[in-house]
C-alpha positions in Angstrom: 72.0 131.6 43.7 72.3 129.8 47.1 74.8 126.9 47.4 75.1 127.6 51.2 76.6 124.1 51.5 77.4 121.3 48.8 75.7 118.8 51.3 72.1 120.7 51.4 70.5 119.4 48.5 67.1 118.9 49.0 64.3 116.8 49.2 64.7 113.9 46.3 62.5 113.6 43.2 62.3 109.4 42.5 61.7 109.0 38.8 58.1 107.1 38.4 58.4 103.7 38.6 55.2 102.7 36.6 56.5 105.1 33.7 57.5 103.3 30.5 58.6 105.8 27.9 60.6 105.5 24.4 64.1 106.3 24.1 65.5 109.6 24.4 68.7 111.5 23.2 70.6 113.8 23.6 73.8 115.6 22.8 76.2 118.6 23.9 79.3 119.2 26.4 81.9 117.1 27.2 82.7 118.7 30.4 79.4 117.6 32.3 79.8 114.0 30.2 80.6 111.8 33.0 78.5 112.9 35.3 75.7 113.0 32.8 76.5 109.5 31.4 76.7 108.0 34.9 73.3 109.5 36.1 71.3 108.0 32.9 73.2 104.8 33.4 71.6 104.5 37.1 68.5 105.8 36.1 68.7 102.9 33.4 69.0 100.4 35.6 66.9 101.5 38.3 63.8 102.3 35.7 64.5 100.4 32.8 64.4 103.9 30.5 67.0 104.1 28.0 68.9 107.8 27.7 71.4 107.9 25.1 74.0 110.5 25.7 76.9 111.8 23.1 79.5 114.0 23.6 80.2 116.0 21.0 80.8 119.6 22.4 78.6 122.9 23.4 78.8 123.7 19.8 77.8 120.9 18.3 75.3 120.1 21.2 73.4 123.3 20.4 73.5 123.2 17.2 71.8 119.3 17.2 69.2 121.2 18.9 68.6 124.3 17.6 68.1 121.5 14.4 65.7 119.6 16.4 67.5 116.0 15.7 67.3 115.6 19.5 65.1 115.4 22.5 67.7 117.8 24.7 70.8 119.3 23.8 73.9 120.4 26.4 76.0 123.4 26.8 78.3 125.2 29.3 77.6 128.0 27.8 74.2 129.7 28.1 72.1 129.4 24.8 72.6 132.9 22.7 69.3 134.4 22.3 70.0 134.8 17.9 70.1 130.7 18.5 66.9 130.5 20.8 65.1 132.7 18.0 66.0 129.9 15.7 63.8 127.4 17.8 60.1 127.6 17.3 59.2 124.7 19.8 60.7 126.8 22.6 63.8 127.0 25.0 63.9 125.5 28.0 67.1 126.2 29.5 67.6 123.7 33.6 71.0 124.3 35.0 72.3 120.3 36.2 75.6 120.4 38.3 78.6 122.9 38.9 82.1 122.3 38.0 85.7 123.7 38.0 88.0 123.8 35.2 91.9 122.9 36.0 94.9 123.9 34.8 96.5 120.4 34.2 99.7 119.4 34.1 102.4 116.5 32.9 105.5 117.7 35.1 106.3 115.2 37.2 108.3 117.0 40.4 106.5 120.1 39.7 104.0 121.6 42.3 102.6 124.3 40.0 101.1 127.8 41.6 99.9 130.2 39.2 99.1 133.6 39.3 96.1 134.8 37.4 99.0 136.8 34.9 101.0 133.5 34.4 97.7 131.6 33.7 97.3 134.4 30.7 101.1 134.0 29.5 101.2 130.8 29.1 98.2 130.4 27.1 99.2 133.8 25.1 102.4 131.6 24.4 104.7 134.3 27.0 105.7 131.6 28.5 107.6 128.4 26.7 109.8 127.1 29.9 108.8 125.4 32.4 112.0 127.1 34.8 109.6 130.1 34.0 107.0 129.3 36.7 109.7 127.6 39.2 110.0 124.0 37.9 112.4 122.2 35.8 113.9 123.5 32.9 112.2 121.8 29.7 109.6 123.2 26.9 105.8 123.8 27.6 103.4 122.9 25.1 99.9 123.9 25.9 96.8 122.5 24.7 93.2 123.7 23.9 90.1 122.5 22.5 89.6 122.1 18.6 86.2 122.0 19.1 83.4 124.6 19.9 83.4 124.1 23.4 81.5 125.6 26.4 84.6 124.4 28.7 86.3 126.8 26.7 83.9 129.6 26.6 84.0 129.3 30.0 87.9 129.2 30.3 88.7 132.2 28.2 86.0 134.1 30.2 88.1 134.0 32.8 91.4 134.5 31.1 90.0 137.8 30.1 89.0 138.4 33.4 91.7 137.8 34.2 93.4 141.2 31.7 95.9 140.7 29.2 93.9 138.0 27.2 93.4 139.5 23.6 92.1 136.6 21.6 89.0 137.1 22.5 86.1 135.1 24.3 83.9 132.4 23.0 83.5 128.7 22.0 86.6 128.9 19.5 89.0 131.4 19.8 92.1 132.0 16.8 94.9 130.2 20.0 98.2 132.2 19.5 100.1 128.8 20.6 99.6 125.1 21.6 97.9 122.3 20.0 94.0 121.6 19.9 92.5 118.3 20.7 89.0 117.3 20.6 86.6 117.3 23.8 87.3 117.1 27.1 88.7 113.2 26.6 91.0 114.5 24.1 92.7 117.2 26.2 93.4 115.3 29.1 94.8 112.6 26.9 97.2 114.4 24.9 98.5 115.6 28.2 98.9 112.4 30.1 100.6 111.7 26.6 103.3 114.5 25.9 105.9 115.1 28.5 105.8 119.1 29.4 102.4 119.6 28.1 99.4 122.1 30.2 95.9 122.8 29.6 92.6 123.4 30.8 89.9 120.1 31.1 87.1 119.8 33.6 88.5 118.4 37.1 86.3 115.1 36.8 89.2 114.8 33.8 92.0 115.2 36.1 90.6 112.7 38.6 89.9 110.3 35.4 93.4 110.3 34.3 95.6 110.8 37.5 97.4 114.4 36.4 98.3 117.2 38.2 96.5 120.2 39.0 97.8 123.8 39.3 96.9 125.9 42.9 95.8 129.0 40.8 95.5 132.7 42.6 91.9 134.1 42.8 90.1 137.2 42.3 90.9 137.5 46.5 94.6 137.0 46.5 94.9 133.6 47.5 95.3 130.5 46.0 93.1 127.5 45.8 93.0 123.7 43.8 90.0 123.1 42.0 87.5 120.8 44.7 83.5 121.0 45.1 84.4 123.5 48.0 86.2 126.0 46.1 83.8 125.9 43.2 80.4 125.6 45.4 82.4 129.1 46.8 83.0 130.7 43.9 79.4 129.6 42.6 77.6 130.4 45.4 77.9 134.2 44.3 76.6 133.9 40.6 73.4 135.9 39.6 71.0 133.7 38.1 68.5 135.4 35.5 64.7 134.5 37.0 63.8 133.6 33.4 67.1 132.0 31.4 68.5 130.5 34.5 71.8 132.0 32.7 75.0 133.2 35.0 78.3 133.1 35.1 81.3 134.8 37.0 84.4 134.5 35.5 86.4 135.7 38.2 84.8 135.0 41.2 85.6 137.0 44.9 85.8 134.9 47.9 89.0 133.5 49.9 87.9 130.0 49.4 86.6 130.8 45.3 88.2 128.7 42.6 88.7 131.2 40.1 87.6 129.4 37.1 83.8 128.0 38.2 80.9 127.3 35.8 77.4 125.6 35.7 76.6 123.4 32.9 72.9 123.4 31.1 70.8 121.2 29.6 68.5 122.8 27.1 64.9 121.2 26.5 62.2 122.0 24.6 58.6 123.7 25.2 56.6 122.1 23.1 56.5 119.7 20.1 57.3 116.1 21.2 56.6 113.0 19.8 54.1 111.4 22.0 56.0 110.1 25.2 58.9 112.2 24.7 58.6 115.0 26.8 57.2 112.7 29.8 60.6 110.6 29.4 62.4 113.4 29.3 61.1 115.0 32.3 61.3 111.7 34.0 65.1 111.7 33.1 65.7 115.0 34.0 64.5 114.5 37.2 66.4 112.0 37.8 69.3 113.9 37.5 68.1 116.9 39.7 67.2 114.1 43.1 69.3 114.6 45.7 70.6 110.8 44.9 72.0 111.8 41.8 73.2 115.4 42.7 75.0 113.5 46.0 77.6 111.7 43.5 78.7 114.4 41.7 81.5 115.9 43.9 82.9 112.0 44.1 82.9 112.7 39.8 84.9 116.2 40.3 82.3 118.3 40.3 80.0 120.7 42.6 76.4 119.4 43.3 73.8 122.0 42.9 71.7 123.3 46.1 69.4 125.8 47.4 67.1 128.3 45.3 69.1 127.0 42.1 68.2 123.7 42.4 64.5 124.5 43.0 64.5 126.9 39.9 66.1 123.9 37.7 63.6 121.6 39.1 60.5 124.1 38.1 61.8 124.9 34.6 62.0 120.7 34.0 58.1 120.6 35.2 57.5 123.2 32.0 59.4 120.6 29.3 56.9 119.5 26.7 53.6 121.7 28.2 54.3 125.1 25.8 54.4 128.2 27.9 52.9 126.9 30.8 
């Protein structure tokens, strides 16, 4: 994978005009939602082609799709091949955009800088004080996803990474402390809401909702806020399987690397579309992929895909709908 810069997109794939297709839908993460629900809305109104998107989680996003009730499901975690058996039309698996995942925070006064160990102890429930990591004295009250989530696959990736983490890594995970919420929305809600709480929400959440973001310590020794710089670093190094388009690095090296990076997926089918289907969802796709579309996303708090990534995604959206060719 090459994100040499998060400027160098590429040359732009206009969505055909003189296509009129049926409605599409599709459903998945919550940490790619408002980037994904702001590209179909321009593409709307720039093409007249509805895309109807709902965020209901990885979990329940691949499992709408591994059922077939929708044109193209959404994940942050790559599809498990035991799920991709399940799917006789076919996986087609298009990395869309990058992201970071923040640490956020409702401490006013508090500029919080976390090593990789604290991140662990707080989340293992270690730590209940906020005087413990150099602010104010008062209770912490952390809170995690109580939904199968890709956001926090990805998270307690790296909290394992990380050592120490022992609950294990995965969509749901048994938390040893805190309180759960549902989506994306719902974490960064309940802690703008409850004075002293932390958790972990995409940064286009943070920006959203005006809170705090910690400075956490990477895999290099320094320590870095989550921005479309520090995660196009810490992407930049990712191994991308030529087939799945599947990678991840849960504890990136690099000075500038944000230590808790991810890619998001969208996961189409090969074959087996109602008539019109796979052309609208090609056309939507695309869409997404132009360099118009990819040149918004660090403004929505995340990292805009570039070099041989985005030219893989944009092959593997050419194969939606055509069986194995």
């Amino acid at each position: 994978m090459k994100l040499k810069h998060i400027a160098t997109i590429g040359l732009a794939l206009a969505p055909t005009a003189a296509f009129a297709g049926p409605a599409i839908n599709g459903a998945g993460a919550t940490f790619p939602a408002p980037i994904y629900q702001r590209w179909f809305q321009d593409y709307s109104a720039s093409t007249g082609e509805k895309v109807n998107y709902q965020s209901v989680g990885s979990g329940a996003g691949v499992r709408q799709f591994v059922a077939g009730t929708v044109e193209f499901g959404a994940t942050d975690e790559p599809i498990k091949a035991k799920e991709a058996a399940k799917v006789k039309r076919g996986v087609i698996q298009i990395p869309m955009v990058g992201g970071t995942i923040a640490i956020a925070y409702n401490k006013p006064g508090c500029k919080l800088k976390l090593t990789q160990k604290q991140v662990v102890h707080i989340f293992m429930g270690h730590i209940k004080d906020w005087k413990e990591v150099g602010c104010a004295a008062g209770k912490m009250v952390t809170v995690h996803r109580s939904d199968g989530s890709g956001t926090t696959y990805a998270f307690t990736n790296s909290l394992d990474a990380f050592g120490g983490w022992t609950p294990g890594v995965g969509k749901s995970v048994n938390w040893p402390v805190g309180v759960g919420a549902k989506g994306n929305e719902g974490v960064a809600g309940t802690i703008k809401n409850t004075p002293g709480a932390i958790g972990y929400v995409n940064t286009g959440f943070v920006r959203v909702n005006k809170l705090q973001a910690a400075v956490l310590q990477n895999k290099a020794g320094k320590f870095v806020g989550p921005s479309a710089v520090t995660g196009a670093a810490a992407l930049n190094g990712i191994k991308i399987d030529p087939v799945t388009l599947a990678g991840e690095d849960p504890n990136p090296a690099g000075l500038q690397a944000y230590p808790i990076s991810t890619l998001t997926w969208i996961l189409a089918y090969k074959s087996g579309y109602a008539p019109g289907k796979a052309e609208a969802v090609r056309e939507a796709l695309n869409y997404a992929l132009s360099t118009k579309a990819q040149g918004i996303a660090d403004d929505l708090g995340y990292v805009p895909l570039a070099g041989s990534i985005l030219n893989k995604a944009r092959i593997k959206v050419k194969q939606v709908g055509l069986g194995e060719k």
